[in-house]
N, C-alpha and C positions, 0 to 999 in steps of 0.2 A: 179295365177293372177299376170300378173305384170303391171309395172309402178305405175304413181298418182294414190290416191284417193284425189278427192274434196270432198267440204262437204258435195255431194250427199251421202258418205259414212257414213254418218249419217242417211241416210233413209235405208240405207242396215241395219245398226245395231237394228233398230226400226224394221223392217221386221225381223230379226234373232228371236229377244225377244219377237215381238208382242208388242214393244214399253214398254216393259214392263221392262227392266234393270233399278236397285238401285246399282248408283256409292257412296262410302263409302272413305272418306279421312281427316285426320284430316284438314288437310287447305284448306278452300274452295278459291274461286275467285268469282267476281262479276259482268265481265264485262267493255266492254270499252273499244279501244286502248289505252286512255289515264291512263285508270285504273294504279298505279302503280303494279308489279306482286313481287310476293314474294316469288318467284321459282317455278322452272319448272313443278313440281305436278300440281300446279294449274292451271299455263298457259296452260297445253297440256287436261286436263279433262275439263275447259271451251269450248274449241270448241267443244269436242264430245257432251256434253251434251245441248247447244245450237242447235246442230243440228239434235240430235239423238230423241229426245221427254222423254229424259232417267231423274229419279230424281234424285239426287246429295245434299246425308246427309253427313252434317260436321259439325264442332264446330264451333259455333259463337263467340270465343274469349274471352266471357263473363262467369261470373262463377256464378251461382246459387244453388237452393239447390237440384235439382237432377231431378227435376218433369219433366215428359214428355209434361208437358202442355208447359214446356217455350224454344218456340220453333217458330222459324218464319220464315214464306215461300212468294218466290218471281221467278215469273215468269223469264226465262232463256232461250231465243230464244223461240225454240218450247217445250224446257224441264222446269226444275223447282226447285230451291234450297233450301232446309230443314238446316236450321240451329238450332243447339240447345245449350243452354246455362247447361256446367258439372257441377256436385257439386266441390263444394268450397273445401270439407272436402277430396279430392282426386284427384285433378285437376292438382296442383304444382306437387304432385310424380307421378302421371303418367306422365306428359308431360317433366318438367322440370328435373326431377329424371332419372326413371328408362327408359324413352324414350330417352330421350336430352343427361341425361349424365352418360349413361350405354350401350343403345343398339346403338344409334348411333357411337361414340368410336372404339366401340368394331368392329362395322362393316363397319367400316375405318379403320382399324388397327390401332387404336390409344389405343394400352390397358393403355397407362401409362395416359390419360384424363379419365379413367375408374373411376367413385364412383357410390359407391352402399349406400346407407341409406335405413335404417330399415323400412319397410313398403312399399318399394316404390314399389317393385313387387304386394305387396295386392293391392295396386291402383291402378295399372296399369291394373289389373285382371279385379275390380270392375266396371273400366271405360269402358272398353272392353264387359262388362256384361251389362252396363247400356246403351250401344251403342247398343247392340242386343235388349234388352227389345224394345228400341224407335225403332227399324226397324221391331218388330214384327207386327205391322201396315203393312206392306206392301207382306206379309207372302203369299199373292197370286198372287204377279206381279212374272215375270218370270224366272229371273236371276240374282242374286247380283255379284257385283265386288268391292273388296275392294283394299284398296291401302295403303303400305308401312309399317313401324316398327312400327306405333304407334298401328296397330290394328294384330297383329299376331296371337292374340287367338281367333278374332271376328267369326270365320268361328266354332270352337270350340262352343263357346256360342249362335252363331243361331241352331245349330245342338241339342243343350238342350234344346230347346226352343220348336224342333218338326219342324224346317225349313227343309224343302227336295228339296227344289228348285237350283238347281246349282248355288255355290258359289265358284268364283275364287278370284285370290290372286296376288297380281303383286308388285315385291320388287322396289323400285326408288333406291334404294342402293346398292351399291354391298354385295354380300354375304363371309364374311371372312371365309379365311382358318380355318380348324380344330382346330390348334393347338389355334385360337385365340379365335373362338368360345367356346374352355372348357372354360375360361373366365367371360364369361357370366352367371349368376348368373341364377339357373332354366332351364337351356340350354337345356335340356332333356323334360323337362315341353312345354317347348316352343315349339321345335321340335316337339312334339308328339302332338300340339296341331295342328300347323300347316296343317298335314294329314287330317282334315276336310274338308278339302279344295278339290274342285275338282279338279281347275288347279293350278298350282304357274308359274308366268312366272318373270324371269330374265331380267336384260339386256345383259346377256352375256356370253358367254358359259362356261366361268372360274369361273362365282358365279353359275350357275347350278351343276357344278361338285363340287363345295366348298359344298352345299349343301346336295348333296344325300352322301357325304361321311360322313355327322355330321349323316343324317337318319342311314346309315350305324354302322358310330361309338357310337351312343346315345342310339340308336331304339334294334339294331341288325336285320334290316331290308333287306332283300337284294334289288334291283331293276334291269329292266327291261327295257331298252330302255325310261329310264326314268319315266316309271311309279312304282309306291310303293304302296304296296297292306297293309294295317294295317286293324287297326277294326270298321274302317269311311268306307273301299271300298279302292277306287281306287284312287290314288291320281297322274295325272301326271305334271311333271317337265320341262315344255320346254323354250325356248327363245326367245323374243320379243323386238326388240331392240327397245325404244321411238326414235320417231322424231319430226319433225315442222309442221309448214304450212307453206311453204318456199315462195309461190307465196304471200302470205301475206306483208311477211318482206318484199322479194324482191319491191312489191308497196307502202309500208311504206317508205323504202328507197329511191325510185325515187320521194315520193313526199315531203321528209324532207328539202331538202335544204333552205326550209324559215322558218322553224321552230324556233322559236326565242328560244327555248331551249336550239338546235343544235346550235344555232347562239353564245346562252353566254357562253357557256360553252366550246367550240373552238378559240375564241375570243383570241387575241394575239399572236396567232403563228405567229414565222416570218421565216420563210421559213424550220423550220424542219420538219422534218417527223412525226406522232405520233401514239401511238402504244393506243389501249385500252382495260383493262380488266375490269371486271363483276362481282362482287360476291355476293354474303353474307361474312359479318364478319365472319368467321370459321374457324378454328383451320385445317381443312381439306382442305381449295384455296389455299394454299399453298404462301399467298399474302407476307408475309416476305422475302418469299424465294428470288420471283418474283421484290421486293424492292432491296433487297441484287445483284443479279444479274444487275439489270437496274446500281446499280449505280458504280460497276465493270464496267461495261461498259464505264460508262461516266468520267472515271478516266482516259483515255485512250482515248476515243472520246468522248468529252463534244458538248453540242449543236447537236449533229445528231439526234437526237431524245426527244420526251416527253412523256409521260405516263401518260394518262388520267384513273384513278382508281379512279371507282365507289365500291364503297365497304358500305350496307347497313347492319347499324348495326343491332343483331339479339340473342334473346335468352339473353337479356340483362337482367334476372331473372337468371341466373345463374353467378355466378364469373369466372370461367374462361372464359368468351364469355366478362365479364368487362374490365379485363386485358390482354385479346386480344384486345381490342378494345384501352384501352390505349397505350399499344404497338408499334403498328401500327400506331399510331399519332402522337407514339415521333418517331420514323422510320424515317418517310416522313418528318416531321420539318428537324429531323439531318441531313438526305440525300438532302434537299432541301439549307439548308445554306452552307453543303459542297461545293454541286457542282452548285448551283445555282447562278444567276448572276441578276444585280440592274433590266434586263430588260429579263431576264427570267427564270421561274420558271420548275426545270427539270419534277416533278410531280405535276398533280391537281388531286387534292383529295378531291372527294365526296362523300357524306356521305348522299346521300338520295337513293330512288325509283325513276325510269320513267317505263315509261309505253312503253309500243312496239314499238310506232310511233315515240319517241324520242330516242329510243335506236338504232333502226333500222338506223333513221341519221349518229347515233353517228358512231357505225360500220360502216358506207360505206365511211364515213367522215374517217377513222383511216385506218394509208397505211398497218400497221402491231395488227393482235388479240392475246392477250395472254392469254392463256386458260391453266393454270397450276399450277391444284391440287395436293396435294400429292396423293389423291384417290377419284375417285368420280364415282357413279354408270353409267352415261351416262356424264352429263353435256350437257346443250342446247347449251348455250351459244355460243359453239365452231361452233355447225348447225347454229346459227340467224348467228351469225359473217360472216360465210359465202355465206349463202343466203342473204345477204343486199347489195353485194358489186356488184360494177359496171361490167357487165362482158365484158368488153373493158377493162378496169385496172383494176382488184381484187387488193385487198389488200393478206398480207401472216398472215398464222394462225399458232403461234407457240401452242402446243397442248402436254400436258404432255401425258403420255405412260402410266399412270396408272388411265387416264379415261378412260369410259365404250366407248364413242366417238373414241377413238383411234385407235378402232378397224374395223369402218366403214372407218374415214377419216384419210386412210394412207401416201395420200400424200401432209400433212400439215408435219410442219418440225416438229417429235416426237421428246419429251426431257424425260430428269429424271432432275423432276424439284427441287432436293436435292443436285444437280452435279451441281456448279455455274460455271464452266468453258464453262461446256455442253450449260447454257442457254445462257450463255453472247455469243457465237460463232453462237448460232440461233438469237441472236438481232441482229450479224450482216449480216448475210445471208441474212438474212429479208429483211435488209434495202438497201441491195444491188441486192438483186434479180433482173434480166430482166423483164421486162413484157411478154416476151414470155414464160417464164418462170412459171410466176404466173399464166399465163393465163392457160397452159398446166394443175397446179395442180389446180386449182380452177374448172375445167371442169370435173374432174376425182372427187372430191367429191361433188360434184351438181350434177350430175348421179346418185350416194349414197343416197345421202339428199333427191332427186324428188324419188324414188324407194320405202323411206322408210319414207312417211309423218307418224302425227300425228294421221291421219283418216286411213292409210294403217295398222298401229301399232294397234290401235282401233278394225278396224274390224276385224282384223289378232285373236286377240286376244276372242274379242264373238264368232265368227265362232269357234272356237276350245273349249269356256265356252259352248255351242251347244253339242256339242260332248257329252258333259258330265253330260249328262240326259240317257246315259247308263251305266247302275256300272257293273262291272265284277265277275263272281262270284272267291267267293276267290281259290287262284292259278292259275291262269288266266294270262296272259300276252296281256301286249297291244301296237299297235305297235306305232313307232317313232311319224308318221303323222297324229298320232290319232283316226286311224280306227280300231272297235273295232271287235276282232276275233269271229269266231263259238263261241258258250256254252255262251256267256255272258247273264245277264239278265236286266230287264229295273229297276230302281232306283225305287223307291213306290211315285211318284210325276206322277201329272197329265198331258197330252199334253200339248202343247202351242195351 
């Protein structure tokens, strides 16, 4: 199938399950363009489940004492959102602990943010337990799909439960190398829990291969065109790259111009250029870098440019997420009185949430997007930025080489966003680029971007959790595209 899928791709997926898929993610969303988003997880599982008829369990933010009664539900387009409130007594180590600053770290290559404290894996386990207990209520809808590091073992614990209904798995993170994964505290535990799962989908072919080589080195597993046969059945491993809903942005952006958001927050320019980045506070945006760089630049060419960074702060229950955050504030002060002048300021620096509509402006508004993590599993941001732009004048998308992004949208100008020479030479590229120029690369990933929506990602992704309502018997191999050979047999679950 190629090209768009619209949000009819939402009715495809309701028809796939029987309307019957349970989407599972720690951070939900709510709805709204104006809604602020709180990352890409949520922004891209709101539309499917809006559109799909599909229900969508996740944590309410709030901590109570464990009950499944405290729990609240609220209508979601045609779907419907299950929130539940975790206990107290295991909430901070699973999330904050051994999720925030153990497994994520780790799978950023940042072993040196790595801490592990005593218990924090027991609660992570417990929460992961207590998540499957509350979804055992729905033990006869069709298909579940769970989403990212906070739930690795969830697939694990509905399988104890007596769940046989096809359960996949889809990482938003990249998957680190071997050597980084020994690291990981349980790594093996985890691993091998993992293989409940029917499907595991990636964003990209280097954390798929990072991954079957830990099954390999932990398990002593071999695999098969990506699939791994353990004592779950059949578990395969393939690729899914997340996207947008590009035609969104792009109508977001044509109708921001009055936006008094857009309006105060651009407010002052006087005839420079201005570049904007997107983040979360994180140790992994690479935002220092991306500082350090800008103001190399302006040492050398002062005034050709501004730097609109949005940076919302995040995980602010943890210290080093604090002193990143202070960091970064003394940065932007020192960089801003260096080179800054009575009538203007080289960086604005915001420190809240907008919502699509306001961001969407802000991107088509900005002539240069700076998208430069030290690692990051996809990254949106770098898709909205350039689905939002004018496609008479694009704006340029400088774009690190160690997102998951990078690999669709080639020709944005790639960096290594640790090389300060390397970025400051793409600020000025950027800023000097032709328009026939931009116009050329902005055409070539808008092809990418419309190829590989949100909804495309979506259904790409059940059509193949479908699949996996036949288990193979063991020694069996299964092939790449998921059709499943002679001698296989059918899983002990009911038709759809």
């Amino acid at each position: 199938m190629q090209g768009d899928l619209t949000p009819r791709a939402g009715q495809w997926i309701a028809a796939l399950t029987g309307a019957g898929l349970v989407v599972v993610s720690n951070r939900v969303a709510r709805g709204g363009p104006g809604e602020p988003m709180t990352g890409g997880l949520a922004a891209s599982l709101l539309s499917i489940v809006e559109h799909s008829g599909a229900i969508w369990v996740g944590c309410s933010g709030s901590q109570g004492d464990g009950r499944h009664g405290n729990a609240s539900v609220q209508t979601l387009g045609t779907g419907a959102l299950v929130t539940l409130d975790l206990p107290a007594g295991h909430y901070d180590r699973y999330y904050e602990g051994f999720s925030n600053s153990t497994l994520w770290p780790a799978f950023h290559s940042l072993p040196n943010l790595m801490q592990d404290s005593q218990g924090d894996y027991q609660s992570y386990c417990e929460i992961n337990a207590l998540m499957a207990q509350a979804l055992h209520q729905f033990r006869d809808r069709n298909a579940f799909w769970v989403h990212d590091y906070h739930f690795l073992v969830l697939g694990a614990e509905l399988r104890k439960l007596g769940i046989d209904r096809p359960i996949g798995f889809f990482l938003h993170t990249p998957w680190p190398p071997l050597a980084l994964m020994k690291h990981v505290p349980h790594h093996g535990e985890l691993i091998e829990s993992m293989l409940a799962y029917d499907l595991i989908g990636f964003q990209t072919e280097g954390d798929r291969q990072n991954f079957l080589a830990s099954v390999g080195s932990d398990l002593g597993l071999g695999t098969e065109d990506g699939g791994v046969i353990s004592h779950y059945g059949l578990t395969r491993c393939q690729v899914f790259p997340i996207g947008i809903d590009p035609d969104k942005f792009a109508q977001h952006a044509a109708n921001s111009s009055s936006h008094s958001d857009v309006a105060h927050v651009t407010h002052g320019l006087s005839g420079e250029k201005l570049a904007i980045g997107v983040d979360r506070l994180d140790h992994t945006k690479g935002i220092p870098e991306r500082i350090e760089a800008f103001a190399h630049h302006w040492s050398k060419n002062p005034r050709t440019i501004s730097l609109l960074q949005i940076a919302n702060p995040s995980r602010t229950g943890i210290q080093t997420y604090r002193d990143l955050q202070d960091s970064v504030g003394q940065l932007v002060a020192d960089v801003n009185r260096k080179y800054g002048a009575g009538d203007w300021t080289p960086i604005r620096y915001v420190t809240k949430s907008f919502g699509q509509d306001v961001l969407s402006g802000l991107y088509r508004t900005a002539q240069v997007g700076v998208v430069t993590p030290l690692r990051d599993g996809m990254n949106l941001v770098a898709k909205e930025y350039v689905a939002a732009q004018n496609p008479n004048d694009p704006g340029v998308l400088i774009l690190s080489k160690f997102a998951g992004a990078a690999d669709e949208l080639d020709t944005a100008l790639l960096v290594d966003p640790t090389k300060v020479e390397e970025m400051v030479c793409a600020i000025s590229t950027a800023i000097a680029m032709p328009r026939e120029e931009r116009v050329v690369r902005w055409r070539a990933m808008m092809t990418k971007i419309r190829q590989g929506t949100v909804h495309r990602w979506a259904a790409d992704f059940v059509s193949q959790l479908e699949k996996s309502r036949l288990a193979l018997v063991p020694g069996k191999a299964v092939s790449h595209d998921g059709e499943v050979p002679s001698g296989s047999k059918r899983r002990e679950a009911d038709e759809p």
